[in-house]
Structures are given as C-alpha cells and as structure tokens.
C-alpha positions as CSV (number, residue, x, y, z in Angstrom):
1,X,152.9,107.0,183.8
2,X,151.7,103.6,182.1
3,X,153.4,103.1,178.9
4,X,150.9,102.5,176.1
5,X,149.4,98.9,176.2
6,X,146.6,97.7,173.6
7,X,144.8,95.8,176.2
8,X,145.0,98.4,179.2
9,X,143.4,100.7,176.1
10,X,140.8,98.2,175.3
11,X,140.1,97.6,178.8
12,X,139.5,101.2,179.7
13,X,137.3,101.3,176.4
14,X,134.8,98.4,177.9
15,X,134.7,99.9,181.4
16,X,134.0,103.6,180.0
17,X,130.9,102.0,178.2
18,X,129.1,101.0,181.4
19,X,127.8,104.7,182.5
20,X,124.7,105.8,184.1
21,X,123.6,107.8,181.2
22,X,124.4,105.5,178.0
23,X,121.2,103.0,178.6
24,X,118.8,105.9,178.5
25,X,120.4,107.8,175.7
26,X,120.8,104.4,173.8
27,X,116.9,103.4,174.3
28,X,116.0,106.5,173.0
29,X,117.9,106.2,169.8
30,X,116.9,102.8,169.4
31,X,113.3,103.7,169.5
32,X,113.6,106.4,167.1
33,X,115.1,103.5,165.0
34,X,112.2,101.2,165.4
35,X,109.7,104.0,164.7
36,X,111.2,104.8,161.2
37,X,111.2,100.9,160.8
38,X,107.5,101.2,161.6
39,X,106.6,103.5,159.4
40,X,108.8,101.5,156.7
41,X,106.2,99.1,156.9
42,X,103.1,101.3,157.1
43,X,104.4,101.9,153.5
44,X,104.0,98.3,152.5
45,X,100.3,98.4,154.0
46,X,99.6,101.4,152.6
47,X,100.7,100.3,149.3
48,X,100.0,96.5,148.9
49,X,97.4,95.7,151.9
50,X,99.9,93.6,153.2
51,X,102.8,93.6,155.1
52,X,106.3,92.2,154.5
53,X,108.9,92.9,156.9
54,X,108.5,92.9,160.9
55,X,110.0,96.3,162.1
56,X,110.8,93.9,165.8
57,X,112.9,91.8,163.5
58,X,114.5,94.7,161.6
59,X,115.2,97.1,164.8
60,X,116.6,93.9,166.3
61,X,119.1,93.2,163.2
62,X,120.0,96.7,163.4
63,X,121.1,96.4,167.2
64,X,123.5,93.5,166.7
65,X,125.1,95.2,163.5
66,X,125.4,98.8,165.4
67,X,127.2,97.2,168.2
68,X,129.8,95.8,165.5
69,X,129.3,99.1,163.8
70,X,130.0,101.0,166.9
71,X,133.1,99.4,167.9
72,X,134.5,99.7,164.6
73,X,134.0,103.5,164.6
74,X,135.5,103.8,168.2
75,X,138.8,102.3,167.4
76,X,139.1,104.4,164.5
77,X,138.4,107.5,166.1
78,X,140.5,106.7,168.8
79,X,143.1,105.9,166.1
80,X,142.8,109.5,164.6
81,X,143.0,110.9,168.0
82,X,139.8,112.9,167.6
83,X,139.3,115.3,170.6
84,X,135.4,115.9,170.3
85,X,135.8,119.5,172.5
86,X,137.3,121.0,169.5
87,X,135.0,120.1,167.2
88,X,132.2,122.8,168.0
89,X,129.6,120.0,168.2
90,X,126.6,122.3,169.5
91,X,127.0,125.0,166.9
92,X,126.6,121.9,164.2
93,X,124.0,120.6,165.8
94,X,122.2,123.9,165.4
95,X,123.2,124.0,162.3
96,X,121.8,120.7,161.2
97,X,118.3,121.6,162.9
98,X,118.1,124.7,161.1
99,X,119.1,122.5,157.9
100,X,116.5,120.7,157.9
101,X,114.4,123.4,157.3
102,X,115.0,123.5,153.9
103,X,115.2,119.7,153.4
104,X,115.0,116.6,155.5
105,X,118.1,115.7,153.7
106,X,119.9,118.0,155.0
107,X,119.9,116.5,158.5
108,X,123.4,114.7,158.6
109,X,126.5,116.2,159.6
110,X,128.2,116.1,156.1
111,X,125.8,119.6,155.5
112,X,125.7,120.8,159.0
113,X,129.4,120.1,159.7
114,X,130.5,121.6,156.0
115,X,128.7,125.0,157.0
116,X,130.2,125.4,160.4
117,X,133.4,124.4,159.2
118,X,133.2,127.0,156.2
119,X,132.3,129.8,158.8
120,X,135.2,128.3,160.8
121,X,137.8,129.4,158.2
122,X,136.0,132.5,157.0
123,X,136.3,133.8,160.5
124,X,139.7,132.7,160.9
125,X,140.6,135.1,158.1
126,X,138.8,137.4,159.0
127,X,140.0,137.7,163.0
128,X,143.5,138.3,161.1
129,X,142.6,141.5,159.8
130,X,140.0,142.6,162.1
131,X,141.0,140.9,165.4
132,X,138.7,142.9,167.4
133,X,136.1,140.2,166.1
134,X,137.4,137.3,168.4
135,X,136.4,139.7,171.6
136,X,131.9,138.2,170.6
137,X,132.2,134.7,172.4
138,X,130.0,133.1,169.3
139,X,133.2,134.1,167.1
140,X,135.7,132.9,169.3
141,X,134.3,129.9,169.7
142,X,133.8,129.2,166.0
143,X,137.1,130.4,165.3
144,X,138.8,127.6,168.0
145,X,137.1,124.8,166.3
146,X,139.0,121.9,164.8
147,X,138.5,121.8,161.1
148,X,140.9,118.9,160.5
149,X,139.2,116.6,163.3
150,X,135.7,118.2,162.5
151,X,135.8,116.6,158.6
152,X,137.5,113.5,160.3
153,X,134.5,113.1,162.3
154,X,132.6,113.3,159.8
155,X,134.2,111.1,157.1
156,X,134.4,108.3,160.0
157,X,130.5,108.4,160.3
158,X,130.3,108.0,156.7
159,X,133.0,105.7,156.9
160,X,131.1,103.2,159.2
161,X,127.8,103.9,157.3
162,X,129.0,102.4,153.9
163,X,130.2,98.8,156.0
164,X,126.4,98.9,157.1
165,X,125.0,99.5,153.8
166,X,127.1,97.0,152.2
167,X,126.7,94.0,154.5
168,X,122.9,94.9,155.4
169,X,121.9,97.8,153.1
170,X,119.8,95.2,150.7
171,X,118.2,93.1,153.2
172,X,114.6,93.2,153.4
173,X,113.8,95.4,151.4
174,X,110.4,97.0,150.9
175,X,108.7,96.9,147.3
176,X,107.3,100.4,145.9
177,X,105.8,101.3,143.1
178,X,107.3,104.6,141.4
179,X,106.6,107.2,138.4
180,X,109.0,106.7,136.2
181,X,109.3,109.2,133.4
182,X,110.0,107.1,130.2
183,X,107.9,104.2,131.5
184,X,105.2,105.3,133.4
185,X,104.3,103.3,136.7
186,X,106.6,100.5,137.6
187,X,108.0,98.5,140.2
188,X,111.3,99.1,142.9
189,X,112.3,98.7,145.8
190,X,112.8,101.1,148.9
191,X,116.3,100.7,150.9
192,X,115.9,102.3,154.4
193,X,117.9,100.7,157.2
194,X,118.7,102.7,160.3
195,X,121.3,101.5,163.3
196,X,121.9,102.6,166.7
197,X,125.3,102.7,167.3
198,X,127.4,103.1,170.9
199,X,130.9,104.7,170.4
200,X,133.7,105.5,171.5
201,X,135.4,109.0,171.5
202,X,138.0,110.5,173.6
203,X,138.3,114.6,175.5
204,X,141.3,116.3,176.0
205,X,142.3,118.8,178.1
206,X,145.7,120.0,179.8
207,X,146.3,118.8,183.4
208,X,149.8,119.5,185.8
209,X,151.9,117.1,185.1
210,X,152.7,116.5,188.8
211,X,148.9,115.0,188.7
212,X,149.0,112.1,186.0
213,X,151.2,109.0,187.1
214,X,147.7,107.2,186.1
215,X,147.4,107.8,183.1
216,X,149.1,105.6,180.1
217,X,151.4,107.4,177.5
218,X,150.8,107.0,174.0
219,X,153.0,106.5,171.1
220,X,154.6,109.4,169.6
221,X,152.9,108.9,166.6
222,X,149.2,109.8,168.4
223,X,147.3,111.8,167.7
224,X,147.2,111.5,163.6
225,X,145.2,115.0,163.4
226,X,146.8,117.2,165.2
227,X,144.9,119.2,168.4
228,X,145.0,123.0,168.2
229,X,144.8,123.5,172.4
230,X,148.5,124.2,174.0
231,X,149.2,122.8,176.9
232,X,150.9,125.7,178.5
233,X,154.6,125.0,180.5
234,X,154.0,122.7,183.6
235,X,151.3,120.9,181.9
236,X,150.0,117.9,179.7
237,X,147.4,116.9,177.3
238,X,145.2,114.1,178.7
239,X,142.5,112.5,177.1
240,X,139.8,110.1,178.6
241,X,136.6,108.6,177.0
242,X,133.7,109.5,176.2
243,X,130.8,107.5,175.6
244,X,128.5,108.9,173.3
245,X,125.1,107.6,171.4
246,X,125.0,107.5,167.1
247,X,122.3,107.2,165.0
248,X,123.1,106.7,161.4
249,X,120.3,105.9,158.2
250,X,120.9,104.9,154.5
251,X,117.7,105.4,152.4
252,X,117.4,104.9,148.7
253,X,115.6,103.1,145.9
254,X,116.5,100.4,143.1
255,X,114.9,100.8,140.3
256,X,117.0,99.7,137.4
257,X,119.2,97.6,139.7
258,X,118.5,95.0,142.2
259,X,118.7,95.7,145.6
260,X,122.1,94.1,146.4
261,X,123.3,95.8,143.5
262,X,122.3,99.3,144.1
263,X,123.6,98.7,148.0
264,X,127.1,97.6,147.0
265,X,127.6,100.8,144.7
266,X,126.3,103.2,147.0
267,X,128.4,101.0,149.7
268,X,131.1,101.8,147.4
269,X,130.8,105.5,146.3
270,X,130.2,106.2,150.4
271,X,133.2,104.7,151.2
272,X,135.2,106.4,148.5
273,X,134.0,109.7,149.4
274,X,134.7,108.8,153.0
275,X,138.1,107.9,152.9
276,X,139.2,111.1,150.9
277,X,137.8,113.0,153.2
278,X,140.0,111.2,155.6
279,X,142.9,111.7,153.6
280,X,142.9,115.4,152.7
281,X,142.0,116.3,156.7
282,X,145.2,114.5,158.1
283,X,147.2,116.2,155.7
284,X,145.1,119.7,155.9
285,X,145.7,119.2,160.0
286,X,149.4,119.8,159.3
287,X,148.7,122.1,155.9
288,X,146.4,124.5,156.5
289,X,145.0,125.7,153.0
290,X,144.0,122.5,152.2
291,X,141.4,122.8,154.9
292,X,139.3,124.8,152.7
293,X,139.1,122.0,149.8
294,X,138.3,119.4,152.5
295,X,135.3,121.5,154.1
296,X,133.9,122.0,151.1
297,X,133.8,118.7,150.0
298,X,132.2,117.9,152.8
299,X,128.4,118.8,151.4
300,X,129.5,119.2,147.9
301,X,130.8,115.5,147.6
302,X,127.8,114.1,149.6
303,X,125.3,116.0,148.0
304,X,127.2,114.6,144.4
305,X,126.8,111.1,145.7
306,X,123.1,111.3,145.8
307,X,122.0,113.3,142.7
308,X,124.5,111.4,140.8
309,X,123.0,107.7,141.9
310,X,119.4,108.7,141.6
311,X,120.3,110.3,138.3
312,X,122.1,106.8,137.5
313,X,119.1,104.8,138.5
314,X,116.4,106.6,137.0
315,X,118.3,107.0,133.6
316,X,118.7,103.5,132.6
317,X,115.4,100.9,131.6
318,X,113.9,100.0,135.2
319,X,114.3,96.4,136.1
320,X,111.0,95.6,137.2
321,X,108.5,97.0,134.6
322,X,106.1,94.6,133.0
323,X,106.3,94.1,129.0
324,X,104.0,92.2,126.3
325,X,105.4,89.2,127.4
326,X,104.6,87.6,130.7
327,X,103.6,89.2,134.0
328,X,106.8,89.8,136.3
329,X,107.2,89.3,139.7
330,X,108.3,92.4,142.0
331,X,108.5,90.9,145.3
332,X,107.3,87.0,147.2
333,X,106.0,87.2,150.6
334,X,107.8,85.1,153.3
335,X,106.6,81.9,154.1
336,X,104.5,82.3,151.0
337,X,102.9,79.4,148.8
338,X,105.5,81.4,145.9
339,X,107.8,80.9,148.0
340,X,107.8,77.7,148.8
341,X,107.6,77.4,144.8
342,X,110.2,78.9,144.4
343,X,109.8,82.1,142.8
344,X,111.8,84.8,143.1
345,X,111.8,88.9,142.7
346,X,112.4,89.5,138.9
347,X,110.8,86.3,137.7
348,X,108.5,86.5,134.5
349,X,105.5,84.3,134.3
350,X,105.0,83.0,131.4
351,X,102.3,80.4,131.5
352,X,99.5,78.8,134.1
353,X,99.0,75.1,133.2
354,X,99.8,75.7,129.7
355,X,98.1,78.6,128.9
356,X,99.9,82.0,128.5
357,X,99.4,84.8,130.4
358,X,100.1,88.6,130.1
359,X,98.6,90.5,132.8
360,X,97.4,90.4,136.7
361,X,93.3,89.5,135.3
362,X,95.0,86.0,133.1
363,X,96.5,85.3,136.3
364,X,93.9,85.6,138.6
365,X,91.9,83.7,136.1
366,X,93.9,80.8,135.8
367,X,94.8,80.1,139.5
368,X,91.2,80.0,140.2
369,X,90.7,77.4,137.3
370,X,94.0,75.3,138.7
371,X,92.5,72.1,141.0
372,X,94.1,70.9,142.3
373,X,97.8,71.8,141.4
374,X,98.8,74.9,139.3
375,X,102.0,74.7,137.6
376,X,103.8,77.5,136.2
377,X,106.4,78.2,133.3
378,X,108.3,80.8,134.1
379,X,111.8,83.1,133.0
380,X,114.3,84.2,135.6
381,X,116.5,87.3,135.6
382,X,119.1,85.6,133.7
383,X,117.0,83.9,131.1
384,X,117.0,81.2,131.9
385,X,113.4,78.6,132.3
386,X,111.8,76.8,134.9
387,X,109.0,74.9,136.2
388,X,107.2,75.7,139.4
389,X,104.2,73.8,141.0
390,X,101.9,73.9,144.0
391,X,98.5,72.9,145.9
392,X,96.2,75.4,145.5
393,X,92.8,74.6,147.6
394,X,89.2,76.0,147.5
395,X,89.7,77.9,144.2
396,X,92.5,79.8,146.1
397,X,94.8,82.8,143.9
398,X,97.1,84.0,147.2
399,X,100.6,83.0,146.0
400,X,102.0,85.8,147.7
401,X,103.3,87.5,145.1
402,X,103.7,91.6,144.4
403,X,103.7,91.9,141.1
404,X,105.2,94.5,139.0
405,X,102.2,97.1,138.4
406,X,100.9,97.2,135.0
407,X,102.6,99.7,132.4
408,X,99.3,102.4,133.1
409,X,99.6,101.8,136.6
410,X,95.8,102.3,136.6
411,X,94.6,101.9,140.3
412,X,97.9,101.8,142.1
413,X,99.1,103.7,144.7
414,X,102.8,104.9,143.9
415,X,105.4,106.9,144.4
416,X,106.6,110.5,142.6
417,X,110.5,110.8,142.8
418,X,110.0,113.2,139.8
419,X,108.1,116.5,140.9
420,X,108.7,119.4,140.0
421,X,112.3,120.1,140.7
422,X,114.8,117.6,142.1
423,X,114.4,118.8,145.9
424,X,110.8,118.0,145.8
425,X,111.6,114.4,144.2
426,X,114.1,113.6,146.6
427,X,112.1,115.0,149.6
428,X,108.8,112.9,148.4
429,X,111.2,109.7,148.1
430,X,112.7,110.2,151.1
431,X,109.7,110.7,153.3
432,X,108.2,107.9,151.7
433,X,105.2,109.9,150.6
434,X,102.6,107.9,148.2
435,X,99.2,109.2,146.5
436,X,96.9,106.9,144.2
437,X,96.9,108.2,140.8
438,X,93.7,109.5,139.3
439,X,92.4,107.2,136.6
C-alpha cells in the first residue's frame, strides 16, 4: 500500500474526471444554466424593450468560474472525507422534488437534506424502542444514513456558493422595476447567476485486505467526519472517486443597496451560515446529540438568511427611486452613447444644456432640442458634480439609459415582491414574474 502523497491524490483526482458519462451529464447542466440565463434576459425585454446582458456571454462566465468553483469544493470534500453512499442521496432528492411543490424555493438541499436528516434521527430513536421498525427497507435505509456527512455536504455546497456570489454575484446585473410599499414603483436590480460545477467526491466500501496493495493509505487524521459502515475483521475501508455534476443558483434583488453591496452581504451571511454548519457536524459526527441542532439548522438557518435580507432590503429607503429633484439613472446600456459619457447607475440628472429637468418628458424634450452636442450636469451617488457631453445626430434621444421609473409608476411594467403573504412575494420575485399596472 502507497503511503499518502498529495500529488498521487491530485493525480488520481484529474484522471477520475475524464469518464464517459461526465460530458453528457455536464452539457445538460450547463444548458439548464443558459436557459435560466435566457429567460434572465427575456426579463429585460419584457420590461424595458431592450436587452442588456448576452445569456452566451453569461453561461460562458459561469463555465470558467464553476470549473474554479468545482475544484475548490472537491478538495474540500475530499478533505472532510465525505463518503456520498451514506448520505441517502435519492431519498433527498425525492424530497426536494416533492419540496418544491410547495415552493420553488424549496428546491436546494438545505430543505430537502434538513427533512431527511430530521426523519433520520427520529427513526433512529424510534428503532431503539421499537426495533421491529428497521425490518421495512425504507426505514433501514433512512436509519443508516450519515447525518454528520449529510449537513457537511450540504454546508460545502453553500460553502462554495457564497465564493461565487461574492466574486461574481453583482456582475451584470439585470434592472427591474418593483412595488415597493412606502414608495410605490421604483427601480432595482435582479441578481440571478447560475454555475455548472464538476466535483469531486469520494465512495467507500470495505474490501479484503489481501486485495489492496494499490491503493494509497491516508493520514490517520482522515476522515474528519467520521463513517458509520464497519469494516468487519479481515477487511478495510476503501474509497475511490466519484465524479459527479452540480448545479448551484444565487438569486436576489437590490433595492436599497447597490448590487456589489447586496452580493458581498449575502456572500457573507452564506458563508457564515456555511461554516457553522461545518463546525457543529464535525463535532456532532463524534457527539451525537448535537446532530439534532445541526439538522435543524439546516432549513431554519437558510430559510433565516433569506427572509431576514429581503426584510433588510425592503425596510430601508430604496436607492434608486426618483425625487423632486433631477431624474435618476437606473441602469446604462453597453456600448451606449451614456456610456461613453460616462454615466453611471445611480447618477441624478440635473440639467440638459442649462435647463433643469425633473422627469423622463424634460428629458426627452431637451435631447431632441440639443444640436449638435447635449451636455449634461449631473450628481453621482456620492454627491458629488459633474459634467457630461456628447454628439447627438438627427434630433436623436437614445442615450441608453434606464431610468428609474417615475414615483406613480404609471405605464410600467414591474415587479410585486409584496403579495399577499411572504411566500407569494418571494415566489413572484423568484420566478421573475412581472404584470403592467393598471393606470
């Protein structure tokens, strides 16, 4: 038997990648991803009549980051010592599906993995006093699963998911228009990024021991959480790779925040929740009560997370909302005459060649009366003042901007986080669901 060597590991980790099966499954995931990016920018049709972001460009930034993403995951699982058998991956699967149901939310394993892993335990107890349970397969399979390694799956997902969001959760984002309940129609922006991610994991099983010279021996130390299959006298625990395909998804709005902003925070509160999650199922993999805390923080903490930020964002005055004073600018177009001006999302226009200007009709007006130049006054986010200018030809007024909607929101298309209870918000936000409002 090989003693444990980082590069044999790493070499056995690139060579485990290249399997009949992991183009195909990766394809598929990948179009999934560019179909939600699609539909991303249906949105911005749909709401604006124009289009911003180029769902080729975005599914192809996603790729290069899920690699990274992917890799990052694997060693850490690997790390943990995760032995996906135990984990009773088709029974949360099934759970997930029947999840979402109720709520598209509900479709990540935080939920689907927190129920399974409660029924785990509950059984457990149960099989103690009434053993006769274990002899239905459904129990005894439910009963064998990994708690521990189940929540550290789990927390590594998460784990990896908050480094996506926080290196590309506020790029390109798409602007929305949204109810908001103190101030009426106003302007955001919609965060959904999606990644295809290969990883890494790792089997085990018991094998004679008069069968594995191959195999490489690892550090006492391994595996962090502990496995709860025996090898019985005469035999070992092996483990070999396994490569499987992961899909992961961030979706959320800024509203009272700028995109970068609202990313980085929920970057951060992810990544908090992620790593005590980690924390409590090493120690509950060698102290077993502490299971139960760690299962149920499982959908409790992430569903937390999310009512508590959309609860944050909503509360406070929303960035992009016009006022009496200026019109303000919600998004610029790429490649766009503002662009090249120089104006950026949360700009305030003050004045067109002089003349002040308070709403979408002053603007409109004055561009078309600016030959051959138009030059603009205008306040930035910080305060401060500048001076744009640019060519504008044939009595043109395309700048390229998206401006922040007017305070009635008369005529605009926009979206209704608010319904009537906080399910129906989030559901309508997260499916991206718009309706014109009836003047």
């Amino acid at each position: 038997m090989q003693d444990f060597n980082l590069i044999t590991l790493l070499q056995l980790l690139g060579q485990s990648l290249v399997m009949p099966h992991l183009p195909v499954l990766y394809i598929l995931v990948t179009l999934l991803v560019f179909r939600q990016y699609r539909r991303s920018v249906k949105m911005e049709q749909k709401l604006f009549g124009r289009i911003k972001n180029s769902p080729v460009k975005l599914t192809l930034y996603s790729i290069g980051l899920g690699i990274i993403a992917g890799l990052f995951a694997s060693i850490i699982l690997i790390f943990f010592g995760v032995n996906l058998i135990e984990l009773g991956i088709p029974y949360v699967w099934a759970m997930v599906i029947i999840l979402l149901l109720f709520h598209p939310r509900y479709m990540c394993f935080a939920y689907g993995g927190g129920v399974i892993g409660l029924i785990s335990l509950i059984l457990s107890q149960l099989a103690q006093y009434y053993p006769e349970i274990l002899e239905f397969w459904i129990v005894n399979d439910l009963v064998r699963i990994n708690v521990p390694a189940l929540v550290t799956l789990v927390a590594i997902l998460h784990l990896t998911e908050s480094f996506l969001i926080l290196v590309s959760g506020h790029i390109s984002p798409s602007p929305i228009y949204v109810r908001h309940e103190q101030e009426g129609i106003v302007g955001g922006f919609s965060l959904q990024k999606f990644w295809p991610l290969p990883v890494m994991g790792i089997i085990g099983w018991y094998y004679p021991e008069a069968n594995i010279d191959f195999a490489m021996s690892m550090p006492d130390w391994w595996p962090i959480v502990g496995s709860t299959i025996t090898a019985p006298e005469g035999y070992q625990m092996m483990y070999q790779f396994l490569p499987v395909v992961v899909g992961l998804g961030y979706g959320d709005m800024a509203i009272s925040s700028n995109p970068k902003a609202k990313s980085k925070s929920s970057a951060f509160n992810l990544a908090l929740y992620s790593i005590t999650l980690l924390v409590l199922a090493v120690i509950s993999s060698y102290y077993g009560p502490l299971t139960w805390l760690a299962v149920l923080l499982l959908p409790l903490g992430h569903e937390a997370i999310i009512i508590v930020g959309n609860s944050r964002e909503f509360s406070r005055k929303p960035l992009y909302s016009q006022h009496d004073r200026g019109i303000k600018v919600l998004d610029v177009l790429p490649n766009s005459v503002g662009q090249h001006m120089g104006l950026k999302s949360g700009d305030v226009i003050l004045s067109i060649n002089n003349i002040p200007v308070s709403n979408k009709q002053d603007l409109l007006t004055n561009l078309y009366q600016s030959q051959p130049y138009v030059r603009m006054n205008v306040e930035t986010l910080d305060g401060e003042q500048k001076f744009v200018k640019a060519p504008l030809y044939e009595h043109s007024t395309h700048l390229g901007l998206i401006l922040s909607p007017e305070t009635d929101g008369h005529g605009n298309r926009y979206i209704n986080p608010g319904g009537k209870n906080r399910f129906e918000g989030l559901l309508r936000k997260l499916l991206g669901k718009s309706k014109k409002k009836n003047g």
